[in-house]
N, CA, C and O atoms as CSV, one atom per row, in Angstrom:
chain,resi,resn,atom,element,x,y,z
A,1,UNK,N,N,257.445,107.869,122.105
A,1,UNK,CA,C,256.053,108.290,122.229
A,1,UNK,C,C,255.523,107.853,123.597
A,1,UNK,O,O,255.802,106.723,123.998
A,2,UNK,N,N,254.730,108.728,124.382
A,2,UNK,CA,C,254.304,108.064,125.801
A,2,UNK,C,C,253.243,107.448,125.577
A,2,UNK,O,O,252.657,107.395,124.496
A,3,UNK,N,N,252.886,106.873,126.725
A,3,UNK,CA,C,251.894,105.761,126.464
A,3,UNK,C,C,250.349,106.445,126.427
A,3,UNK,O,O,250.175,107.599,126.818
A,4,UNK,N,N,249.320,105.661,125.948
A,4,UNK,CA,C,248.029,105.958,126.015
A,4,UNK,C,C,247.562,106.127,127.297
A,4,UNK,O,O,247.939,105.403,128.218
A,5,UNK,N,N,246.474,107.363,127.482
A,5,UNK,CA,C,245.664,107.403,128.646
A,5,UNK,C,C,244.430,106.605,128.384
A,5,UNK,O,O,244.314,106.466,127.166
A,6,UNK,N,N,243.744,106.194,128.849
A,6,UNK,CA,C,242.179,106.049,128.965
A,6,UNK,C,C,241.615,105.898,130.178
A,6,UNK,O,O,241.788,105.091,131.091
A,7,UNK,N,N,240.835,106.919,130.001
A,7,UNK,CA,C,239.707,106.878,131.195
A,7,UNK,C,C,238.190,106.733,130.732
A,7,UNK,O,O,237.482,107.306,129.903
A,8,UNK,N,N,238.024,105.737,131.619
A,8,UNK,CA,C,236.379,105.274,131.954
A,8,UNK,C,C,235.616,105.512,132.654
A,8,UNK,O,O,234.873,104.535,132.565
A,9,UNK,N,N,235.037,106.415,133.645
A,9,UNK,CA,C,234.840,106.820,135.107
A,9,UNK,C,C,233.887,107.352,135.002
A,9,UNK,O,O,233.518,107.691,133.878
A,10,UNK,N,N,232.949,107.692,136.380
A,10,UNK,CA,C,231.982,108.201,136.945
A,10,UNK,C,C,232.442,108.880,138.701
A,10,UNK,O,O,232.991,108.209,139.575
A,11,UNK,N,N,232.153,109.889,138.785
A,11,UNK,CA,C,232.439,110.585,140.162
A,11,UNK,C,C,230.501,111.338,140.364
A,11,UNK,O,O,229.950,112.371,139.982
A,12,UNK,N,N,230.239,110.611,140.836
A,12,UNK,CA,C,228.913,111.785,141.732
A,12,UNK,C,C,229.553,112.646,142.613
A,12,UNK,O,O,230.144,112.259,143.621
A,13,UNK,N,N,229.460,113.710,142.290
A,13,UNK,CA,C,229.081,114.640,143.122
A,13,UNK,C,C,227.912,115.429,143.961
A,13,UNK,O,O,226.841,114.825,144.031
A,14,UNK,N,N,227.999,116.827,144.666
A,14,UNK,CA,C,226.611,116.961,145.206
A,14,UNK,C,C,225.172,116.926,144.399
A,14,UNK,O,O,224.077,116.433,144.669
A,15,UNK,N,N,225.813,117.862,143.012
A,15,UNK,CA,C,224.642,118.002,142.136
A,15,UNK,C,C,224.553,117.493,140.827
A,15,UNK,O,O,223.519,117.535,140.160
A,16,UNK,N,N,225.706,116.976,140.418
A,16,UNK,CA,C,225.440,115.922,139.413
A,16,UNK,C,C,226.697,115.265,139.476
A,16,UNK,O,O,227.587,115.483,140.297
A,17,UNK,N,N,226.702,114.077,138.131
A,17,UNK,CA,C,227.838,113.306,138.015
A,17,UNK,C,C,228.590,113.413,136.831
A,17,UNK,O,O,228.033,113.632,135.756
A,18,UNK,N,N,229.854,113.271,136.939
A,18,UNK,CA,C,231.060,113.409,136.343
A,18,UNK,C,C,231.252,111.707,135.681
A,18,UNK,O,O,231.778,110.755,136.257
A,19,UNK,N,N,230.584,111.744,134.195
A,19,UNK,CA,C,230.657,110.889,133.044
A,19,UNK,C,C,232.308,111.028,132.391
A,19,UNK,O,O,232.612,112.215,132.273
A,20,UNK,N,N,233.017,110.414,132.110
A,20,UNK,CA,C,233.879,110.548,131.148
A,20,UNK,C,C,234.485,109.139,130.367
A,20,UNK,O,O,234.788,108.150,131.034
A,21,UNK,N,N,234.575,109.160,129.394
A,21,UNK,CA,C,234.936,108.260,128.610
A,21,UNK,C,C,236.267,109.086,127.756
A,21,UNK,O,O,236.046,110.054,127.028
A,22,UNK,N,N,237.139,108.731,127.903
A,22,UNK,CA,C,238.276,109.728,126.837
A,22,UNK,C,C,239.722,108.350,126.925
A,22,UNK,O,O,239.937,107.385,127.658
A,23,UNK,N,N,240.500,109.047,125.611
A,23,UNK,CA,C,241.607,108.171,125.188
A,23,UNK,C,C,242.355,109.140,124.538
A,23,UNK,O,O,242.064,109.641,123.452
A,24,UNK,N,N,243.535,109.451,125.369
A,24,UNK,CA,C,244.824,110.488,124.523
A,24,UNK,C,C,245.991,109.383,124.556
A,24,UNK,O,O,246.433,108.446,125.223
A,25,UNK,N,N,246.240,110.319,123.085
A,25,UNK,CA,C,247.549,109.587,123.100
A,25,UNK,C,C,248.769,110.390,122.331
A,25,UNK,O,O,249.704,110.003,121.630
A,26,UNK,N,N,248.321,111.714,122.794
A,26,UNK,CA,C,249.213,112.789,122.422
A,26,UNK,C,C,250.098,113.186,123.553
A,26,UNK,O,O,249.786,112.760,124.665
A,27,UNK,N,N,251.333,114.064,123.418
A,27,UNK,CA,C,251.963,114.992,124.213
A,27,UNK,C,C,251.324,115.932,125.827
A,27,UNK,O,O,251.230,115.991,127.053
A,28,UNK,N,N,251.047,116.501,124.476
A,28,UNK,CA,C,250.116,117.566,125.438
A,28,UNK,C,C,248.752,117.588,125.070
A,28,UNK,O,O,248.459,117.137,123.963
A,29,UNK,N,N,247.561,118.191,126.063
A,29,UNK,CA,C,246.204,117.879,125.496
A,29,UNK,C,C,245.738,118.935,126.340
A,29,UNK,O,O,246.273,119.060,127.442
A,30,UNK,N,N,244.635,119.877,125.922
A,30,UNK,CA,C,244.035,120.726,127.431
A,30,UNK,C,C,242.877,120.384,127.085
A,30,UNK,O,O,242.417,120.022,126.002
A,31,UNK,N,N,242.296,120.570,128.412
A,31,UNK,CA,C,240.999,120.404,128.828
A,31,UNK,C,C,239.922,121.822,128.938
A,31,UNK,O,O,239.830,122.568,129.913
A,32,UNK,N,N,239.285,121.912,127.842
A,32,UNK,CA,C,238.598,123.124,128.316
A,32,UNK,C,C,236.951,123.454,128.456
A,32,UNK,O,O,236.295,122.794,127.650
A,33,UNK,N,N,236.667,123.770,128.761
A,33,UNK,CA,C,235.166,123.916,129.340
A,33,UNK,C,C,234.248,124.749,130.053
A,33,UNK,O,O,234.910,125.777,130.197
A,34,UNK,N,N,233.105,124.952,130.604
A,34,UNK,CA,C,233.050,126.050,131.256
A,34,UNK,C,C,233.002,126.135,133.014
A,34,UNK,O,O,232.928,125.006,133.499
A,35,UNK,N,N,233.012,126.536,133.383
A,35,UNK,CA,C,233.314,126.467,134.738
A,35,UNK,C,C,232.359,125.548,135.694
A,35,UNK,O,O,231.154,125.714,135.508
A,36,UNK,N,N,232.696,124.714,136.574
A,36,UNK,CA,C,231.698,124.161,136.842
A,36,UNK,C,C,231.136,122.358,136.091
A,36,UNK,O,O,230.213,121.561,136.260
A,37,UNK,N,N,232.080,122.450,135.448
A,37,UNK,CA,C,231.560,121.201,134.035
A,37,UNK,C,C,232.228,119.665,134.582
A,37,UNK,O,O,231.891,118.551,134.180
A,38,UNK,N,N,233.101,119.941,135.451
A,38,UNK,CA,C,234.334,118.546,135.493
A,38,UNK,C,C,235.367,118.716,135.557
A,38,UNK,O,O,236.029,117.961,136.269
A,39,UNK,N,N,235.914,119.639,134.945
A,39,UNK,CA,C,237.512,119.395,134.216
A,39,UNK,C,C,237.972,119.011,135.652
A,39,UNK,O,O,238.131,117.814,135.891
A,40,UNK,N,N,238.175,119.842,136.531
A,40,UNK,CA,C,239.100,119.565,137.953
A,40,UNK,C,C,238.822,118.159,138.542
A,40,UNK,O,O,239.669,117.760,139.342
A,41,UNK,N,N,237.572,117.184,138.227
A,41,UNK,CA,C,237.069,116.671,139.156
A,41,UNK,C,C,238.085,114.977,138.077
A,41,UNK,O,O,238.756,114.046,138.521
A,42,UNK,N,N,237.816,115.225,137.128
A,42,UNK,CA,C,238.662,114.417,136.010
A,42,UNK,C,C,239.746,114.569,136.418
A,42,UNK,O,O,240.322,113.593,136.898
A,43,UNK,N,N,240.384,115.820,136.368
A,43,UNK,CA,C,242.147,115.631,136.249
A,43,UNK,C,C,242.580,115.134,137.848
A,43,UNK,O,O,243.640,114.571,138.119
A,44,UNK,N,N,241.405,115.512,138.920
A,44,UNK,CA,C,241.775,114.707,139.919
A,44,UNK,C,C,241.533,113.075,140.289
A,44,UNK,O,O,241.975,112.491,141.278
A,45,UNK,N,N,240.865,112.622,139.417
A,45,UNK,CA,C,240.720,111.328,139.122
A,45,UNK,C,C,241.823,110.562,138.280
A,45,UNK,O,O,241.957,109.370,138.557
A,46,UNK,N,N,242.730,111.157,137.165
A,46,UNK,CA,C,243.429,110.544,136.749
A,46,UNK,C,C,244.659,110.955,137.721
A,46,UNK,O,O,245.505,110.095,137.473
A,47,UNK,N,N,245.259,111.939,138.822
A,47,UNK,CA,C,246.030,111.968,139.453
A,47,UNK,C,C,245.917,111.120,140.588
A,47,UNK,O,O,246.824,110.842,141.372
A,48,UNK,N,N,244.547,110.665,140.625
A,48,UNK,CA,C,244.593,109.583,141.993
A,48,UNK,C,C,244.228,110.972,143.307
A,48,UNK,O,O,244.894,110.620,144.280
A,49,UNK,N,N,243.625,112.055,143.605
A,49,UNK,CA,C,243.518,112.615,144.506
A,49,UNK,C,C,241.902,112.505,144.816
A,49,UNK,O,O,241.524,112.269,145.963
A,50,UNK,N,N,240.930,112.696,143.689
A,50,UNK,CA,C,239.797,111.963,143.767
A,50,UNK,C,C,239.832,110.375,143.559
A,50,UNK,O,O,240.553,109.935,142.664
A,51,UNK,N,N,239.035,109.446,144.398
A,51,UNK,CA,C,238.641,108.451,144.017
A,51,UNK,C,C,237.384,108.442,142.834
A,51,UNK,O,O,236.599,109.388,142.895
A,52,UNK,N,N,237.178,107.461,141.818
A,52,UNK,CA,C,236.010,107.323,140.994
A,52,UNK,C,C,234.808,106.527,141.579
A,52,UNK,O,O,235.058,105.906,142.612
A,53,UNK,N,N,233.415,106.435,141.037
A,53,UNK,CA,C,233.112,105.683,141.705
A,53,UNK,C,C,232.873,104.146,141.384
A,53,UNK,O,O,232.880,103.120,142.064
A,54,UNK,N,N,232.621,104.495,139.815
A,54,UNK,CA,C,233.207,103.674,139.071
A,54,UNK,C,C,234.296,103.869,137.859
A,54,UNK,O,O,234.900,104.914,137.614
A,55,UNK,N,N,234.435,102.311,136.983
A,55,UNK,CA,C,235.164,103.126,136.087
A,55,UNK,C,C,236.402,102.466,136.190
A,55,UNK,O,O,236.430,101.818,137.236
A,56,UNK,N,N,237.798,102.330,135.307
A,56,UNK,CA,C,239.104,102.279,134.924
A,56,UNK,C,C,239.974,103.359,134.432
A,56,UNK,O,O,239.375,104.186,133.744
A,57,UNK,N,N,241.138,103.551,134.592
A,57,UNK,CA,C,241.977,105.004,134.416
A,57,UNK,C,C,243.352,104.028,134.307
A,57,UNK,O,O,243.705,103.228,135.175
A,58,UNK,N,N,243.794,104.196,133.487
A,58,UNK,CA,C,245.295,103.510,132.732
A,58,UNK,C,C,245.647,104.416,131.847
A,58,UNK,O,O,245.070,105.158,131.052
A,59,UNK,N,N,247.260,104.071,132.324
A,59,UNK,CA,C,248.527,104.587,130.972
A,59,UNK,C,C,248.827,103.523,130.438
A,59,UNK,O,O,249.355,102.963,131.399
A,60,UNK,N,N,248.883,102.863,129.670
A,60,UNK,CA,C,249.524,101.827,128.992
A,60,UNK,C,C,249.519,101.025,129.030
A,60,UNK,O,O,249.223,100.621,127.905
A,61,UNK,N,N,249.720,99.973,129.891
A,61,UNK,CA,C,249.309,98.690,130.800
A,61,UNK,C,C,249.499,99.081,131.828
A,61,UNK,O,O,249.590,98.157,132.637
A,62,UNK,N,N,249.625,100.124,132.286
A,62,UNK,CA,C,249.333,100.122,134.091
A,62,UNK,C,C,248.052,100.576,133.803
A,62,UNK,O,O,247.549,101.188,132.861
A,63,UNK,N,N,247.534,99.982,135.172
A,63,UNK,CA,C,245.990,100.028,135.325
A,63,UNK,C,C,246.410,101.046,136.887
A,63,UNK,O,O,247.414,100.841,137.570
A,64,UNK,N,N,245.677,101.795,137.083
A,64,UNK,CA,C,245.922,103.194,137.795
A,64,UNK,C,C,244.572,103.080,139.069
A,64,UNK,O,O,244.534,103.274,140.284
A,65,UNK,N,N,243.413,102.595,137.861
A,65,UNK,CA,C,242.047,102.394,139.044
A,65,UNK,C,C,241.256,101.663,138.411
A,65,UNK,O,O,241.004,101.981,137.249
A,66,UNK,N,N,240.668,100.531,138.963
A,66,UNK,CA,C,239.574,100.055,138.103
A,66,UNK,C,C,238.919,99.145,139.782
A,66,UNK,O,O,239.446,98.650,140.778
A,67,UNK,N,N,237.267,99.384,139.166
A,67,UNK,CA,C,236.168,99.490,140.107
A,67,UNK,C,C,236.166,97.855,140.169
A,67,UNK,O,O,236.052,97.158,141.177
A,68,UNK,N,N,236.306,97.480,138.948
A,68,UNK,CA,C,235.627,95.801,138.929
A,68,UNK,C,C,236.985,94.872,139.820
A,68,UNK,O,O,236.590,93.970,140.558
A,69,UNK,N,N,238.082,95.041,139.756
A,69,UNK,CA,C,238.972,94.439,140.396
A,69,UNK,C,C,239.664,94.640,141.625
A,69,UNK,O,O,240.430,93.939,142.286
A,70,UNK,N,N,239.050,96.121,141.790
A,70,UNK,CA,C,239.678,96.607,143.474
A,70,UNK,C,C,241.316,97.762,143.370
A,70,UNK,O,O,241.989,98.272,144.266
A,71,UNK,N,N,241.396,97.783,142.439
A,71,UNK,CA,C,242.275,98.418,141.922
A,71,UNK,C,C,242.651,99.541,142.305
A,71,UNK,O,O,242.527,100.343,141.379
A,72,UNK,N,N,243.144,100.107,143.421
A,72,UNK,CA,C,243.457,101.753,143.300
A,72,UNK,C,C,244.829,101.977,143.871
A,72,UNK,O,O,245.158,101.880,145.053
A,73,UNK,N,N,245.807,102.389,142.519
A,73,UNK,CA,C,246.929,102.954,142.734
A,73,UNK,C,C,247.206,103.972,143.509
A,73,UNK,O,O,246.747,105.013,143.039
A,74,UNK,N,N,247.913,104.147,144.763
A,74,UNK,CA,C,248.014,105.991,145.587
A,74,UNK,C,C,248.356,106.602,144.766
A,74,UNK,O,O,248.937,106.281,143.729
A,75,UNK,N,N,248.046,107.515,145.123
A,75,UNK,CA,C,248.501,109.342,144.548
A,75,UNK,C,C,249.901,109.093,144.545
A,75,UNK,O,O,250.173,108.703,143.410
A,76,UNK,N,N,251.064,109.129,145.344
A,76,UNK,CA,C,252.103,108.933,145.639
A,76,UNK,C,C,252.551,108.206,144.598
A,76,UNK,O,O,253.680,108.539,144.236
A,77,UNK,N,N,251.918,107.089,143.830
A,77,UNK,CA,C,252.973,105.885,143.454
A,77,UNK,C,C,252.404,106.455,141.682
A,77,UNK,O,O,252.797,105.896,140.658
A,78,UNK,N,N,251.688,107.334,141.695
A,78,UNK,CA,C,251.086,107.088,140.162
A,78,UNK,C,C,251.888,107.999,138.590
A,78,UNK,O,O,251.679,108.035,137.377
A,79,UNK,N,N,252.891,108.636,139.616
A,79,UNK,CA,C,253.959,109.923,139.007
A,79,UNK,C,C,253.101,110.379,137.594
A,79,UNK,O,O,253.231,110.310,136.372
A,80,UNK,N,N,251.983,110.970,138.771
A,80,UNK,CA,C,251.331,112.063,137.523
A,80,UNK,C,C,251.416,113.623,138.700
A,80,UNK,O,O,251.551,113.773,139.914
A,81,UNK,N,N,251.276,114.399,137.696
A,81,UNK,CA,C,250.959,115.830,137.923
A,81,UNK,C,C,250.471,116.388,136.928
A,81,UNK,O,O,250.410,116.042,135.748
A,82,UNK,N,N,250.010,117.562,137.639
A,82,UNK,CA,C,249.441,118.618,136.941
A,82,UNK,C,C,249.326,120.013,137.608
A,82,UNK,O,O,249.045,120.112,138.802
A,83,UNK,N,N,249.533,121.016,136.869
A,83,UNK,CA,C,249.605,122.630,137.177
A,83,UNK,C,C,248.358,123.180,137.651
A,83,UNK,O,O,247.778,122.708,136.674
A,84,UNK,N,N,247.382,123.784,138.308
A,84,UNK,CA,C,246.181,124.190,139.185
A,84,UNK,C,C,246.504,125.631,137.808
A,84,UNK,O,O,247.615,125.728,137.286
A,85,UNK,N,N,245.867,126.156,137.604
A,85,UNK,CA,C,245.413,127.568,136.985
A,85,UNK,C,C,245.859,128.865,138.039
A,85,UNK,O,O,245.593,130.028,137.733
């Protein structure tokens, strides 16, 4: 079984901010919503291509990003992906 995600995070953007609180611990999971809502701004936060501004993002016991300790894993080292639409 792979390990748990959880994300804790906040991203401001120009016109509003990107809240998320979520915990998978399934296979596969999609994200769906309406255009404009987050989804991209999330999945680039748990890939490490957005920074958060606050907030924690972990698989399992790796800690991936967290605001309170200085924490930010590169993109490079975090062996996540994901498919663009």
């Amino acid at each position: 079984m792979p390990h748990a995600l959880r994300v804790t995070a906040r991203k401001k953007l120009r016109d509003f901010s990107v809240d998320v609180d979520l915990h998978i611990d399934r296979n596969i999971t999609v994200m769906l919503g309406p255009s404009g809502h987050g989804k991209t701004t999330v999945l680039n936060m748990i890939a490490g291509i957005a920074r958060p501004d606050s907030g924690a993002i972990s698989i399992g016991d790796a800690r991936l990003y967290d605001s309170r300790h200085g924490i930010n894993v590169e993109m490079e080292k975090r062996s996540i992906g994901y498919v663009f639409q």
